[in-house]
N, C-alpha and C positions, 0 to 999 in steps of 0.2 A: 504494500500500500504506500504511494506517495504521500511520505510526510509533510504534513506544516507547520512553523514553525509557532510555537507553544502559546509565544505570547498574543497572535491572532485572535485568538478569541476572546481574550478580558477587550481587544481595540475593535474587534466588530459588534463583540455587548453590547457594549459601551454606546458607542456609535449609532446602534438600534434604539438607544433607550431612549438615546438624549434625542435622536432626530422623531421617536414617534412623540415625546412626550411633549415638543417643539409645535409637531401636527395636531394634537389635541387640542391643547389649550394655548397655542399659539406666544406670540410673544410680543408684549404691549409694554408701553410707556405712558405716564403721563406728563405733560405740560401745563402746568395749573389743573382747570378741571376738564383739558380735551385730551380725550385719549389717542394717540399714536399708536396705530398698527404697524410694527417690523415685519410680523411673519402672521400670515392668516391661521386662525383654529376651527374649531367648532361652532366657537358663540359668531364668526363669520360667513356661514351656511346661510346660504337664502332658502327658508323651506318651503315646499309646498302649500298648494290651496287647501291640502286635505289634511294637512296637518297645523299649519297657522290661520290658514286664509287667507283675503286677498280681496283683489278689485274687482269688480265687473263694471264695466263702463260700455256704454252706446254712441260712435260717433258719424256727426251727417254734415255733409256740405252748411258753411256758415251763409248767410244772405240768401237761403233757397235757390242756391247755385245747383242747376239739374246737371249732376255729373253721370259720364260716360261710363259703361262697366268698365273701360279700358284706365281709367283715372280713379275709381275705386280701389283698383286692382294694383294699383302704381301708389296710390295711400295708405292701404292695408299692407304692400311692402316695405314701404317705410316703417311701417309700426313692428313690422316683425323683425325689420336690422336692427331697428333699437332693441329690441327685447334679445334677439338673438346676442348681440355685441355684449350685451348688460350679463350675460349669463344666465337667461332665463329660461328655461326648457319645458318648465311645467307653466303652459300655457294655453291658451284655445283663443282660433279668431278667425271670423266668420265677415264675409260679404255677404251684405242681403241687398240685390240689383233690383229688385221691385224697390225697396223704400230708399233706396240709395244711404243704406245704413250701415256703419261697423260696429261689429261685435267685437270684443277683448273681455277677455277674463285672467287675471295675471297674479303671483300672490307678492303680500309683502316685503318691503326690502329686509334685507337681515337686520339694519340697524333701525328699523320702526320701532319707535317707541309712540308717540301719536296719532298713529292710524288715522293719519288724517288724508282723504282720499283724494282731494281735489290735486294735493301735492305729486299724487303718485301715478295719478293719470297725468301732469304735466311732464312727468317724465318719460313717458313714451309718446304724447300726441303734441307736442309743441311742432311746430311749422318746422321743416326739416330746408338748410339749405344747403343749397348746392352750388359748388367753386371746383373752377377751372385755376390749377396753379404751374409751375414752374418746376421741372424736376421732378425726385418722389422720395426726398426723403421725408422716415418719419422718428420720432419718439421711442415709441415701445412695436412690440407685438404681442398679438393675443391670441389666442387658438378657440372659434368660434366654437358652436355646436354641431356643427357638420364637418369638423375636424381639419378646417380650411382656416390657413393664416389668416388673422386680421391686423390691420396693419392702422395703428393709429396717432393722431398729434400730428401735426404738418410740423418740420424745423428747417433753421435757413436760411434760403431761397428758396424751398415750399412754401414758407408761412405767405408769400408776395398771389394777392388774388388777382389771376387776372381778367376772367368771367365769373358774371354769377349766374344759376339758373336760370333769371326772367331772361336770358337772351335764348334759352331751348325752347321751341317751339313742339317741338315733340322727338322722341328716340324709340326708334323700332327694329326689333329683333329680324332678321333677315338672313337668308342665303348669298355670297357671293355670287352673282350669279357670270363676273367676268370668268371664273376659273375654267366653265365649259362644263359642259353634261358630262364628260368621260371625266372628271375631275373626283376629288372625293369634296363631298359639300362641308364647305367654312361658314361656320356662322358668324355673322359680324352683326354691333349695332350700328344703326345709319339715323345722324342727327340730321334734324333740319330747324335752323335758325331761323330768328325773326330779322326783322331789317335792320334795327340796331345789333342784332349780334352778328349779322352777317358780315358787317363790316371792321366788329370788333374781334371777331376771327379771324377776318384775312391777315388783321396787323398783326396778330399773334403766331397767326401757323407763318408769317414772311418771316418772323424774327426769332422762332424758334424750331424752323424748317431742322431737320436731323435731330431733333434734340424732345426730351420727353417732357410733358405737358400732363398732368395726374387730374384726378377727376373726385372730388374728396366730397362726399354726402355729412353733413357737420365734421366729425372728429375723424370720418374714417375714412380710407383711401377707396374706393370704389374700384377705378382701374389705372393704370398708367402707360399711355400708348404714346409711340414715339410719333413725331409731324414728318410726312414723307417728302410733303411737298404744301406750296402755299394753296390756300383754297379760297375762294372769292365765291362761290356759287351757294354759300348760304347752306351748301349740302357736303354730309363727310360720315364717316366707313369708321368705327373703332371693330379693327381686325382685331384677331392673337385666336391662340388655340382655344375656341370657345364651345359648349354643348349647345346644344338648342337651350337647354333650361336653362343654362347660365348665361345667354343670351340673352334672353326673356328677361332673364331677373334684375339684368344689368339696366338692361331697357327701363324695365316698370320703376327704379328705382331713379334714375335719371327724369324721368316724368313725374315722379312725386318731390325732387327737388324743385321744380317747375309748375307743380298743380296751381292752376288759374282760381285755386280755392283752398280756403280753409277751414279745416275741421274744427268743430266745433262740438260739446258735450250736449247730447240730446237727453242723456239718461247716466245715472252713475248709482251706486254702492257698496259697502262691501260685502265679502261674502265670508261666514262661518267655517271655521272648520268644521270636517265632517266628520272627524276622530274627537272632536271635546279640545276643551282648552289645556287636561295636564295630560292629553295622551303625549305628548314626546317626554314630559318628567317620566310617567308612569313606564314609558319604552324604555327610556335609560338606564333604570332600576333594574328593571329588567334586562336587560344587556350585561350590566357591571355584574350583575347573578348569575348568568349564563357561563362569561370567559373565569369569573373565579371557579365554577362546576367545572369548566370543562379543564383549567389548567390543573387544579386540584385530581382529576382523573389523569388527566398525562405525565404529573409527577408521579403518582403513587402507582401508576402501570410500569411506567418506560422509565421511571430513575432520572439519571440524567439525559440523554435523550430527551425527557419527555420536560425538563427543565429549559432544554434548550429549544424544544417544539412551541413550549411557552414566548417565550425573547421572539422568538422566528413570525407566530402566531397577532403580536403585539406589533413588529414592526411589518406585517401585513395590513394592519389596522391601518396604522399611520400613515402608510404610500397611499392605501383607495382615499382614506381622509383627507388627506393632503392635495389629490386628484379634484377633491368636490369642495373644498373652501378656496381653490386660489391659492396652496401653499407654493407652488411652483408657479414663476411669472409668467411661463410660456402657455399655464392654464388658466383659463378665467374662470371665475367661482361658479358654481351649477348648482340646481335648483332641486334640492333633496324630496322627494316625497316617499310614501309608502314604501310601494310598490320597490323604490328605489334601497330603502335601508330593506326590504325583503331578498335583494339583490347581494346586500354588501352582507347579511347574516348568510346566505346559500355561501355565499367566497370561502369566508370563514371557516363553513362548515367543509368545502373542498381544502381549504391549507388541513384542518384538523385532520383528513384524511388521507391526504397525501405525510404525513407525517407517522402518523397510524403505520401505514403501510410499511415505509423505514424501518420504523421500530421493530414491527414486525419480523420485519426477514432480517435483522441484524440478531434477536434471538433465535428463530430456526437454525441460521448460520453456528451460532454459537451451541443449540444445540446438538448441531448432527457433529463438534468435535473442534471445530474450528477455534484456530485461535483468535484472539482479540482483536490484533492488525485486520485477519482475513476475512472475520466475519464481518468487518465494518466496510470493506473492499468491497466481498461479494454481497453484503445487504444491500449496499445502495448503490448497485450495479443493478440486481436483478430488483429491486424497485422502482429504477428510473421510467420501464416501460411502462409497465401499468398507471403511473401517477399519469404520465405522458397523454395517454391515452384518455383516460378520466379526463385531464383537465380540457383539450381539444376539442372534446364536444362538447362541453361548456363553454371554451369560447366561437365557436360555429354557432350555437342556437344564439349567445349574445351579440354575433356579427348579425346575424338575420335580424333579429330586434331592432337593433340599431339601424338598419338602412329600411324596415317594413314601417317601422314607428317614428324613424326620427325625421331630421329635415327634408329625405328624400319624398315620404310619405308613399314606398311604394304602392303598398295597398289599403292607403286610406279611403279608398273609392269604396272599401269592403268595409273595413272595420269603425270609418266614418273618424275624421280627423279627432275627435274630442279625445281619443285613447294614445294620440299622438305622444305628447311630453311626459304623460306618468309610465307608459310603458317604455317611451326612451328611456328614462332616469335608472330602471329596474335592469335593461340592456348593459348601460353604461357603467354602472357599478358593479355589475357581474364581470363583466370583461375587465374593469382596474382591476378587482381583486382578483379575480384565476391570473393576472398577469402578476399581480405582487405575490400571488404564492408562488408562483413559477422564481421567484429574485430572493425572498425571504426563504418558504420551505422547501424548496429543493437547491435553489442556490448555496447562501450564506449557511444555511441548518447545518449542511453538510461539511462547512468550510470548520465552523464550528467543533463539528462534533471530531475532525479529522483534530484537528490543533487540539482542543484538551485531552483527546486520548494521548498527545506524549508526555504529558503530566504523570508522574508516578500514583500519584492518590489517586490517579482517574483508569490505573490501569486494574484492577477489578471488576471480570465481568458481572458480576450481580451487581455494577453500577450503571450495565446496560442490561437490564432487566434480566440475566442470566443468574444459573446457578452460582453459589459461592463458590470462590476456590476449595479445591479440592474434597469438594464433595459430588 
């Protein structure tokens, strides 16, 4: 068995303890009496409708402006980049083309403490604008809900505007159609400007002919296509390797920086949760009950083994944790509901079992003769397949989740959009954690348990659940 070296495992403890304990409860300052978040926890979880609650709000054209389904449909995308960008998942929103109405239903922010709803619906239907800049650099990035960069903050010579939306006239999702029918078909959007921007395009695409020109919806970059050539006809092509749907989207999303109208609150309140107000205390109680049961069971089965399935177990926690507050910058915080901690207890229960399994075949090994070294060799050799196996079809059904329920909405035409965000949440937190057992319990477990067996006190096998010496 390749050794490791001994003192590895008090530094990858260690390291687990201190980074899950980091992802729990996070890591905060204060400044007089405003709190400073360093590192995101738990108390920075945005939850669900069904567990906190939330908004329901109605909006329509302000002034009895008769809008288009096509400008509906380009303001209800706006309202979904905000909520998508915000981290919002557990959410539902509906176009009603008969009363020229939005529906939105969306739950509290993590840091509501006033439930005051007028505030929280301004945060997703405020007038959205739209700028044409210089360049593309930005600030940060963030990783949407459909697992696509988002890229936000203009800096620079981005922050310089040099269109705004009232010069779009309209943008529509289209085929190439110069490429030629034996071509493979490019979807591009095609603007067409009003008389004022028409002109204030040409000076732009002369002076920054070769050079990129970004396209930023408030905070966030939209797209960023380079100027081929100067244009003066009022009409112009944003190419690049696009779908029809991200055409589309691109499109609706450009005409709601531009909508010749704004929304307005027909109808608003909030909504109850539909678990009770201490069902998530009453949940945690229960949770903290559970991993003491269950660590309590893998000490006193598996010794040490089941000490270190413990550590492995805890800092499984911490990565899905850390996945759904934001504790990593490259992820934005996600919208926890039910369905979803139903997701991260199944994980749990796959690391519990994948560790099981280890345990397992490290005593068979030991008892069909084998020595300490070999039984720890051949146990978590011939366990690797089986965990393998287990955990891959748990993350398959959680891939299918993810693209049937999330932003793709493959088969929302079946299961009716409303199951969209809670059954993403449930997808997405299955796939963090089968992927943090895959780092934790089969990864580091093992590194673990490799490094204290060259400890002298750790070399008795009835401290891996085997008979005593010489008996």
């Amino acid at each position: 068995m390749k050794r490791i070296p001994k003192p590895v495992f008090f530094i990858v403890a260690i390291l687990i303890l201190l980074f899950s304990y980091s992802a729990i409860f996070g890591v905060n300052y204060y400044v007089g009496d405003n709190k400073e978040t360093v590192v995101k926890g738990i108390s920075d979880i945005r939850w669900g409708t069904d567990i906190r609650g939330g908004v329901e709000a109605t909006f329509e054209p302000a002034d009895g402006y008769n809008a288009t389904d096509a400008q509906l449909d380009s303001a209800k995308s706006i309202i979904e980049t905000r909520m998508v960008s915000s981290g919002i998942t557990d959410y539902e929103l509906y176009a009603d083309y008969n009363t020229d109405r939005i529906i939105v239903r969306f739950p509290w922010k993590e840091d509501e403490k006033d439930f005051d709803v007028e505030n929280a619906i301004n945060e997703i239907s405020s007038t959205a604008e739209l700028t044409f800049r210089p360049g593309n650099s930005y600030e940060k990035t963030t990783i949407g809900s459909d697992g696509e960069y988002v890229y936000q903050t203009p800096k620079d010579d981005t922050k310089t505007v040099l269109m705004d939306g009232s010069a779009v006239k309209k943008a529509q999702a289209g085929i190439d159609s110069s490429q030629g029918s034996n071509k493979k078909s490019n979807y591009v959007v095609s603007l067409e400007l009003n008389d004022k921007g028409t002109k204030t395009f040409a000076d732009i695409t002369e002076k920054y002919n070769g050079k990129v020109v970004s396209i930023w919806m408030d905070d966030i970059m939209l797209s960023a296509p380079t100027i081929q050539e100067k244009i003066a006809t009022g009409k112009a092509q944003i190419s690049g390797d696009f779908t029809a749907d991200e055409a589309t989207s691109l499109a609706e999303k450009i005409n709601a920086g531009a909508l010749p109208f704004k929304l307005k609150t027909a109808s608003y309140g909030s909504i109850s949760a539909s678990l009770g107000e201490n069902s998530l205390t009453a949940m945690a109680y229960a949770g903290i009950i559970a991993i003491i049961l269950i660590a309590l069971f893998m000490i006193i089965m598996y010794r040490l083994p089941g000490i270190i399935a413990v550590i492995a177990l805890i800092g499984q926690m911490g990565i899905t944790i850390a996945a759904i507050s934001g504790y990593f910058p490259v992820f934005n915080s996600f919208t926890m509901t039910l369905p979803g901690i139903a997701g991260l207890i199944l994980s749990i229960g796959m690391g519990v079992d994948a560790n099981v399994i280890t345990s397992e075949r490290i005593m068979e090994e030991m008892r069909g003769g084998r020595t300490l070294d070999g039984a720890l060799d051949r146990g978590t050799k011939s366990s690797l397949s089986a965990i393998i196996d287990g955990n891959m079809t748990i993350i398959i059904v959680a891939i299918i989740l993810l693209l049937v329920f999330g932003p793709f909405n493959v088969l929302s035409f079946i299961f009716g959009q409303s199951t969209t965000g809670t059954i993403y949440a449930f997808g997405y937190t299955l796939l963090i954690g089968v992927i943090s057992n895959f780092i934790m319990g089969v990864g580091l477990s093992r590194v673990m348990l490799r490094s204290i067996a060259g400890y002298k006190f750790a070399r008795h096998k009835w401290l891996f659940g085997g008979v005593k010496d010489g008996e």
